[in-house]
KOLMIDREN-166463 format. One record per residue: residue in one letter; x negated, y, z of N, C-alpha, C in turn. Coordinates in pm, 1 decimal. Layout:
N
- r,n.u,n.v,n.w,ca.u,ca.v,ca.w,c.u,c.v,c.w
- a,X,Y,Z,X,Y,Z,X,Y,Z;
...
% end
This chain:
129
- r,n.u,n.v,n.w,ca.u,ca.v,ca.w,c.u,c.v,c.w
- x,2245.0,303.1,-3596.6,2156.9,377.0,-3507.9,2115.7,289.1,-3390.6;
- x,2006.3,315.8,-3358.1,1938.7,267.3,-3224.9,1981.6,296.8,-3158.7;
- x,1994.8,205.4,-3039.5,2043.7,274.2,-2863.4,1877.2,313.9,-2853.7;
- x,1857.2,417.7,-2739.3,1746.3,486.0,-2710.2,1701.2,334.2,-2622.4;
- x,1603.0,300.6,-2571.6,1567.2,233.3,-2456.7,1584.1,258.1,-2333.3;
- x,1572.2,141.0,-2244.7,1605.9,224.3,-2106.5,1498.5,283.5,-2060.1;
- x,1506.1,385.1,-1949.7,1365.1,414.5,-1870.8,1315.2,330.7,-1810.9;
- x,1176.2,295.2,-1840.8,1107.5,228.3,-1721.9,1109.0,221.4,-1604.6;
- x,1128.4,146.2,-1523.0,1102.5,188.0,-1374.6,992.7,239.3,-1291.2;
- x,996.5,307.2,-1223.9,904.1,433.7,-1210.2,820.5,307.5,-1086.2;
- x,674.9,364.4,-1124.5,580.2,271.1,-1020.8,535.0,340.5,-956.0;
- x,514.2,298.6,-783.1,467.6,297.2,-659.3,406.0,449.5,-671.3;
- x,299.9,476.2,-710.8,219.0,583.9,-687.7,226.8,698.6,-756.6;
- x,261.6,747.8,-852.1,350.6,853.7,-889.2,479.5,894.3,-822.2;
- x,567.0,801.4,-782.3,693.4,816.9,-725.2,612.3,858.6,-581.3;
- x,558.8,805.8,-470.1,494.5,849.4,-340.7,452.7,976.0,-372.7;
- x,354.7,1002.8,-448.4,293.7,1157.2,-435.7,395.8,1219.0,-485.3;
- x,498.4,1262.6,-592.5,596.8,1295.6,-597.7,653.6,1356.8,-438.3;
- x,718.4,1247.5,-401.7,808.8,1282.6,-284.3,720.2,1363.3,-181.9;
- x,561.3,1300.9,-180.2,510.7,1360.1,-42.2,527.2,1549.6,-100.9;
- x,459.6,1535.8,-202.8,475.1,1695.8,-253.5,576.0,1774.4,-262.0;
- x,664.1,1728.9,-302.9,801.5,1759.6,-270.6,863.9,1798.5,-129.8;
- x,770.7,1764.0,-14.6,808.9,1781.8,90.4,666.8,1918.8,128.2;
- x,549.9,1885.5,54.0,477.7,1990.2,101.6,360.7,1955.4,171.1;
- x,386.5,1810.9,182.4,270.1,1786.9,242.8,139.0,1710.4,185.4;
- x,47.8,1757.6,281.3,-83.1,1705.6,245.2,-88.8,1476.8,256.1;
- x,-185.6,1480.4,187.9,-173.7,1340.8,209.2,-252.3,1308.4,353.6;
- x,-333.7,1398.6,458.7,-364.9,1375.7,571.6,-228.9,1406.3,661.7;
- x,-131.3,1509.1,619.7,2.4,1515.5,658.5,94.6,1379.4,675.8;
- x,54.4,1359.6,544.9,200.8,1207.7,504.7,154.7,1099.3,614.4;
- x,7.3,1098.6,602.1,-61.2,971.4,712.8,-28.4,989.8,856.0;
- x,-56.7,1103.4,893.5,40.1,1188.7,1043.2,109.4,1093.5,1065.3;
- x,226.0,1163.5,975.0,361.6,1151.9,988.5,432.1,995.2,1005.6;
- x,350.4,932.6,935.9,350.4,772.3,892.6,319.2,697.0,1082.0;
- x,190.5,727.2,1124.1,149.1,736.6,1231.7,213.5,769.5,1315.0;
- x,266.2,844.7,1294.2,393.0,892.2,1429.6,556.4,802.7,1420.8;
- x,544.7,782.7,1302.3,704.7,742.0,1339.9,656.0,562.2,1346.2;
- x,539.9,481.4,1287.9,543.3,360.8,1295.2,465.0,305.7,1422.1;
- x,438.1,389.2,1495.5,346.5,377.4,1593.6,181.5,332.5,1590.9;
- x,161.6,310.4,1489.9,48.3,266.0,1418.5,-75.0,423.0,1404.6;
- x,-146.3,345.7,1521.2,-241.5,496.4,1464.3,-387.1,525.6,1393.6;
- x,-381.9,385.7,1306.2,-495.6,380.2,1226.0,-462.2,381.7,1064.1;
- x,-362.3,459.2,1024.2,-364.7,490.2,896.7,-422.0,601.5,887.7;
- x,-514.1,645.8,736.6,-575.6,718.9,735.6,-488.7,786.4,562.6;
- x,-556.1,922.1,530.3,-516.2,952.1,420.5,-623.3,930.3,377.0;
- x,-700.1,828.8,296.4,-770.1,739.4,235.8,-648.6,629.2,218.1;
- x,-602.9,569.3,263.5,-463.0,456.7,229.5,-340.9,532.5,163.3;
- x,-281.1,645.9,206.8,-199.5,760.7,123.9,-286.4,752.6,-47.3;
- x,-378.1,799.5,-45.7,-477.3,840.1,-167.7,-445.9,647.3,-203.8;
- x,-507.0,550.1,-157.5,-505.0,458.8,-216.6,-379.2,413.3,-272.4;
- x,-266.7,435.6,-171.7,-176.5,380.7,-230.4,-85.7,465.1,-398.0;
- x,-120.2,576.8,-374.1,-118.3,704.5,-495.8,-153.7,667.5,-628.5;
- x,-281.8,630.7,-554.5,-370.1,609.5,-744.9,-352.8,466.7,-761.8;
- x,-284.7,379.3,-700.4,-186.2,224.8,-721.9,-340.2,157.9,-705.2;
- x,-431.5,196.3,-580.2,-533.3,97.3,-612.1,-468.9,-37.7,-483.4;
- x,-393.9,14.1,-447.4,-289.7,-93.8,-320.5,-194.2,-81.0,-342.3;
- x,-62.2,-147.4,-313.0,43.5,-137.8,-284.9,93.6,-144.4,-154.8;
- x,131.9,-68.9,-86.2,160.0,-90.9,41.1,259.3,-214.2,76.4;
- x,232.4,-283.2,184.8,368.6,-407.6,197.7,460.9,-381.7,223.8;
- x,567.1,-457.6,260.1,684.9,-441.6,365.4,699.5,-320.1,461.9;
- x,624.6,-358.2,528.6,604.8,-315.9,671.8,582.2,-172.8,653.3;
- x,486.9,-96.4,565.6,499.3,50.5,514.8,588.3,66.8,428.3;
- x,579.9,7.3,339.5,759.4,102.1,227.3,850.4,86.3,336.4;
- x,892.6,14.6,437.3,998.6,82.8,522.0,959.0,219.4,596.3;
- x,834.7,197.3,674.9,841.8,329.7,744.7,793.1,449.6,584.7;
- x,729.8,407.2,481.4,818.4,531.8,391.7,910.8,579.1,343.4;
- x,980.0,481.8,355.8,1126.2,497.4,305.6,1212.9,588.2,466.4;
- x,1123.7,620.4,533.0,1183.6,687.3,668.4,1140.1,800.1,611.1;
- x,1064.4,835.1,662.1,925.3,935.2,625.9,953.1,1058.8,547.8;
- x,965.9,975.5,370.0,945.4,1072.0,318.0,1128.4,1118.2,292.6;
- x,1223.2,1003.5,356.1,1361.2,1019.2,342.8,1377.5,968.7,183.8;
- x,1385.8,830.3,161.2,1350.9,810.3,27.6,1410.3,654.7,68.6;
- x,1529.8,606.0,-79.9,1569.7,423.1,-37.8,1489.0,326.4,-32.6;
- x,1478.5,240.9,44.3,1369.3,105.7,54.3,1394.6,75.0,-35.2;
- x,1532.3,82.1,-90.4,1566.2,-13.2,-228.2,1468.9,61.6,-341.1;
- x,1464.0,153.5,-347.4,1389.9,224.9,-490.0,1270.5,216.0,-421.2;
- x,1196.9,238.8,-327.9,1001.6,213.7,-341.6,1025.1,54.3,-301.3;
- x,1062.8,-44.0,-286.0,1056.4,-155.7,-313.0,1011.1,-193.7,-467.4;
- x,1136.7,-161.3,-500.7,1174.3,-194.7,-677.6,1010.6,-86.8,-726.3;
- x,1005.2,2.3,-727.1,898.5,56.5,-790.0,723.6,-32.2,-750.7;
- x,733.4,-38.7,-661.0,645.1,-151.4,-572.5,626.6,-305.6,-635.2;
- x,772.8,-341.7,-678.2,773.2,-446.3,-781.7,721.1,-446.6,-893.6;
- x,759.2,-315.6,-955.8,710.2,-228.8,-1082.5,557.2,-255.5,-1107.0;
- x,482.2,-171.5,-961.9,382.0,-187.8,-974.7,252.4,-301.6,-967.9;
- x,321.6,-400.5,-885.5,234.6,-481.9,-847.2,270.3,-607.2,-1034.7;
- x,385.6,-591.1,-1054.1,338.1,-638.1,-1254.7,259.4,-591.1,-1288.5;
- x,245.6,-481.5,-1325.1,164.4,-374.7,-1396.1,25.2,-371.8,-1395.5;
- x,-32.5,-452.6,-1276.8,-155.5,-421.3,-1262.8,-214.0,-541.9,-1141.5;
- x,-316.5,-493.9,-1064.7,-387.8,-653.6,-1005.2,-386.9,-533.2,-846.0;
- x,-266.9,-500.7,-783.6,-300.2,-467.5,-698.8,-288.8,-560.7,-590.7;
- x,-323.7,-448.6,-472.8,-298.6,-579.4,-351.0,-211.5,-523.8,-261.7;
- x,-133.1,-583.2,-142.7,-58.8,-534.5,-86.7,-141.3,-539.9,84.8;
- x,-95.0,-389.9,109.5,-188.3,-416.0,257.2,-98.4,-396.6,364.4;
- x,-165.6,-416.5,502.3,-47.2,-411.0,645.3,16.9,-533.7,661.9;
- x,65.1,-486.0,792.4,181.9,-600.5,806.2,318.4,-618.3,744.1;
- x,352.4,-647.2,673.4,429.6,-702.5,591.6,399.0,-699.2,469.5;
- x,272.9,-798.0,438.7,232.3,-770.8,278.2,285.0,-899.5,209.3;
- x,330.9,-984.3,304.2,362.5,-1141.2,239.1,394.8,-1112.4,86.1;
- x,500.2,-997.1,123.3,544.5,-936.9,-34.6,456.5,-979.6,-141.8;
- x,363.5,-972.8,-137.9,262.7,-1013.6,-245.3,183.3,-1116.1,-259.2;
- x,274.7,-1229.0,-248.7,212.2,-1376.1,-303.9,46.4,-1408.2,-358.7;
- x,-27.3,-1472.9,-295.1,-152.8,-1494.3,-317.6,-247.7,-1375.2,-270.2;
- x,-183.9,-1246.3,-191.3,-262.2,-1167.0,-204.9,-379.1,-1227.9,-54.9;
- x,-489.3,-1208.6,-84.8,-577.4,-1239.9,89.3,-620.4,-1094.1,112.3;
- x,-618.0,-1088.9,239.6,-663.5,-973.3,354.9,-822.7,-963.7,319.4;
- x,-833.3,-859.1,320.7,-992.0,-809.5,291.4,-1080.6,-852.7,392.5;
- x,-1183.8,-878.2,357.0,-1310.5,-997.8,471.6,-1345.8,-1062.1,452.3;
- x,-1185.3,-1155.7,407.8,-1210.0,-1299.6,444.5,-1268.1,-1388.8,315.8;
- x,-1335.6,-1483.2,397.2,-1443.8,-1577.4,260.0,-1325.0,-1692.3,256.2;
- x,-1265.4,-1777.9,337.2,-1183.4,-1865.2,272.3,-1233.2,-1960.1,400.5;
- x,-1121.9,-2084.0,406.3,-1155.0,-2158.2,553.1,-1262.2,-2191.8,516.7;
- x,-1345.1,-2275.0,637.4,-1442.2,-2290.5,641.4,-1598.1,-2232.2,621.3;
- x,-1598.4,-2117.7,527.9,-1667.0,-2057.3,510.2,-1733.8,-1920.3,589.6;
- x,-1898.5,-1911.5,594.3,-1972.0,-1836.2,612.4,-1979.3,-1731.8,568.6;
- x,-2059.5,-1599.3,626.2,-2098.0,-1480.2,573.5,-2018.1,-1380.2,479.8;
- x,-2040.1,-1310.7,455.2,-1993.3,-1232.1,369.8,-2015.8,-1086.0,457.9;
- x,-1940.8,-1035.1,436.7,-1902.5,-863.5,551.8,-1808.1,-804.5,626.4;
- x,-1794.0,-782.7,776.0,-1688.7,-750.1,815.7,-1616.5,-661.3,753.9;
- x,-1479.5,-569.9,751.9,-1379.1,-505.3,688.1,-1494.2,-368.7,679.5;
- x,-1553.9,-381.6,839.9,-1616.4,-231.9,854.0,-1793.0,-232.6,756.3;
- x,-1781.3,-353.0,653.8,-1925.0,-303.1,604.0,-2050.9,-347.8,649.0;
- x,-2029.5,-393.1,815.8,-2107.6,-420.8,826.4,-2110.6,-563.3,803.0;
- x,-2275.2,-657.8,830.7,-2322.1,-769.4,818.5,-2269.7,-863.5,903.9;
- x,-2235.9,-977.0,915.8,-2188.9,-1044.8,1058.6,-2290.7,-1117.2,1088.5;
- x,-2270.4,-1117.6,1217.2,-2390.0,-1217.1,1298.1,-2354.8,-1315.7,1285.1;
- x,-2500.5,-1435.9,1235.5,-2491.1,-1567.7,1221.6,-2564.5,-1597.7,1307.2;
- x,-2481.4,-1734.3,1363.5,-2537.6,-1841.9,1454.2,-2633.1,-1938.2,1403.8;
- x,-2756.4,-1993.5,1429.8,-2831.0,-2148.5,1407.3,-2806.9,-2240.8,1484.6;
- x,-2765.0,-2348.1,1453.9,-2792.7,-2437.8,1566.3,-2723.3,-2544.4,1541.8;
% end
């Protein structure tokens, strides 16, 4: 007889919405809450939602304050975080994203280089001269 296999390890964004629901809250709730305890007051639930549907992985610097939050081990949304960032081409955002080797911060064109679009969409002003 076969041994059964082991379970997979559960990835980033199923395990988050899980817990937030489990607690009841909305994902403009979880962002609150995130906001309040990291002092950080530009997370939005657009980054909750992103990090959910694994289109990010959050870095360092957020799986700890979720691992406060939702009352949940750094060690397990780490490891699931690991999970996820195999699994797929995400990116890791915030301060502490080092976690994710090769990942670059959204904007940026690369040294030396011109143009492209600020974070906010808009066009940047170019200099002549």
């Amino acid at each position: 007889m076969i041994p059964p296999a082991p379970p997979r390890p559960a990835q980033l964004g199923p395990l988050l919405a899980r817990c937030r629901l489990d607690r009841g809250w909305s994902q403009q709730r979880a962002a609150a809450e995130l906001c309040a305890a990291a002092g950080v007051p530009t997370l939005s639930r657009h980054e909750i939602s992103r990090w959910e549907r694994q289109r990010r992985v959050p870095g360092g610097f957020w799986l700890g304050w979720l691992a406060v939050v939702l009352d949940v081990s750094l060690v397990v949304l780490a490891e699931a975080a690991a999970t996820t960032r195999r699994a797929g081409s995400t990116r890791a955002t915030g301060p502490g994203r080092a976690a994710a080797a090769g990942a670059r911060p959204a904007g940026r064109t690369g040294p030396g280089r011109t143009g492209g679009t600020t974070r906010g969409g808009g066009a940047r002003a170019r200099t002549t001269g």
